[in-house]
N, C-alpha and C positions, 0 to 999 in steps of 0.2 A: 346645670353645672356639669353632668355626667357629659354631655351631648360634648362641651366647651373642650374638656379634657380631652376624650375622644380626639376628637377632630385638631386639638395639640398635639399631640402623639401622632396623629397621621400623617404631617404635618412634616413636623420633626423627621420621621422615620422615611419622609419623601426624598426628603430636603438631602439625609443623609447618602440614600442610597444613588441619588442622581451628583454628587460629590462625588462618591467612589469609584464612579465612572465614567466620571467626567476625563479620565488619562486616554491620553492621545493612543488613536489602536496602533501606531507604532512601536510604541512605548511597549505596550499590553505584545504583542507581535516580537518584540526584541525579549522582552522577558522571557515569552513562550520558548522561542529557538533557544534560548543560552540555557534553557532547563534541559531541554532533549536530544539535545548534541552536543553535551559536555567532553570533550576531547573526540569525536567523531563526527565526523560530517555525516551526519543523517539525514535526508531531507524525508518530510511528513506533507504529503496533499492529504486535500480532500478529492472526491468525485471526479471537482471543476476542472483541479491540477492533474488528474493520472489520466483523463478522459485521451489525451491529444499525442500521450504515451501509448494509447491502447489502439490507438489508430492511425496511424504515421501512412502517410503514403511516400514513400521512397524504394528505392531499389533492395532494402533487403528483406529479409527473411526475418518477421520477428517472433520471439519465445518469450510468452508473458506467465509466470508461474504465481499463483496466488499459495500462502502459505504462512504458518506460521511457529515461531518453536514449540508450543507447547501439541501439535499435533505430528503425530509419530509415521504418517505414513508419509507427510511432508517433509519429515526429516530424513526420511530413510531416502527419498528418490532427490532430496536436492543435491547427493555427488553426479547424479546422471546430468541433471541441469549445466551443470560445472564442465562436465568432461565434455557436454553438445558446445557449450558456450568454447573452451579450448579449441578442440578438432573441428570445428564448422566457421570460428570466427570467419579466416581466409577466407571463405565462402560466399563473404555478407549475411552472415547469421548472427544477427544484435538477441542475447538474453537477458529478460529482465525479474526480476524476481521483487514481488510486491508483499511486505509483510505484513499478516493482519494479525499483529502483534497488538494487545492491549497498550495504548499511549504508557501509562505507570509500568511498564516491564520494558521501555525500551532502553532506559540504563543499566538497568540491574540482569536485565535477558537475551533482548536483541542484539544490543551493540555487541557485549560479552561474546556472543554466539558465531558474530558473525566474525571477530576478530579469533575467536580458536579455531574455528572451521575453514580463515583466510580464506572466505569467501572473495571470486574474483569477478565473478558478474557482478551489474547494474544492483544494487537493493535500495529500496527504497519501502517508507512506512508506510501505509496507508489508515488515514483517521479521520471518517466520516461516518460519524453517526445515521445518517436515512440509509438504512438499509434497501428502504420501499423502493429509493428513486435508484440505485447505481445497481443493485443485484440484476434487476431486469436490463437496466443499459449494457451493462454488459453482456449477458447475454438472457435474451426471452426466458431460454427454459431450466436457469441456473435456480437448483435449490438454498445456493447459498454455503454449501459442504467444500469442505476443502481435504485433500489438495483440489485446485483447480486451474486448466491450461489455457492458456490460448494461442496457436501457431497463426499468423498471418502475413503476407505479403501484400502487393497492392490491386492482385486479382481474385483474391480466395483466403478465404479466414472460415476459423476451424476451431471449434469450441470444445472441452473435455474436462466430465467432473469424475474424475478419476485420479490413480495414482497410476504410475508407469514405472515398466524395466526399461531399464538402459535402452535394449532391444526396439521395445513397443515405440518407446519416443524417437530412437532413432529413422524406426520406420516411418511415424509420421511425418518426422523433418522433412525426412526427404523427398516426401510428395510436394513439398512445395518448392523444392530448389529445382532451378533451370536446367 
């Protein structure tokens, strides 16, 4: 009788939980987005999504800044980011700024942040949990610490887990402009 119950309950508890997601991943996908970009265009990848960002072969000069609000030397160097992105645009100098902002702080933190700081580069979220698989893709010898840079164009890419003066990043930009 014990065994009967059991295997009812299991049963039951199958039944129920293949119901509950049994909704279309559209659905599930339209829900996610109206949560995390309530009044801002946020957009959120994973890996798959930033991958083709971090590697563009075209004619410019790209500036890929990993960061996030809650770390303080990423906050202090993102006016430098801002000011390379202004004076260099003309240049073909595209900056992107990838936040690795916890998903639950992006209403309450990120958006907030980037709306007082009028943030005028590129932002975007980044929200993928395997850290195993995208730390290394990005770069080999990335401990994973942030801030962290990446300069690249379509001959020479240039990796830095560091923070920067104005100064330091300017100088690196400019190793890679024609």
């Amino acid at each position: 009788m014990k065994r009967i119950l059991f295997l009812s309950l299991l049963v039951f508890c199958s039944c129920k939980n293949s119901e509950s997601s049994s909704l279309p991943s559209d659905t599930l996908k339209n829900q996610d987005q109206s949560q995390n970009t309530t009044q801002f265009d946020l957009e959120i990848y994973d890996y798959d999504g930033l991958e083709p960002l971090i590697n563009k072969k075209d004619d410019k000069v790209h500036v890929v800044n990993f960061w996030a609000t809650w770390c303080a030397p990423c906050v202090k160097e993102l006016p430098y980011f801002e000011e390379i992105n202004q004076e260099y645009k003309s240049q073909n100098v595209e900056v992107l700024l990838v936040s690795l902002d916890f998903p639950r702080n992006y209403e309450s933190k990120l958006i907030p942040f980037i709306k007082n700081k009028n943030l005028q580069s590129e932002v975007i979220a980044f929200d993928d949990v395997d850290q195993n698989r995208w730390i290394p893709a990005i770069d080999k010898d990335w401990s994973g610490a942030i801030p962290a840079t990446i300069i690249y164009n379509k001959d020479k890419r240039k990796f830095y887990e560091k923070s920067f003066t104005k100064e330091e990043l300017e100088t690196e930009l400019k190793q890679f402009l024609n």
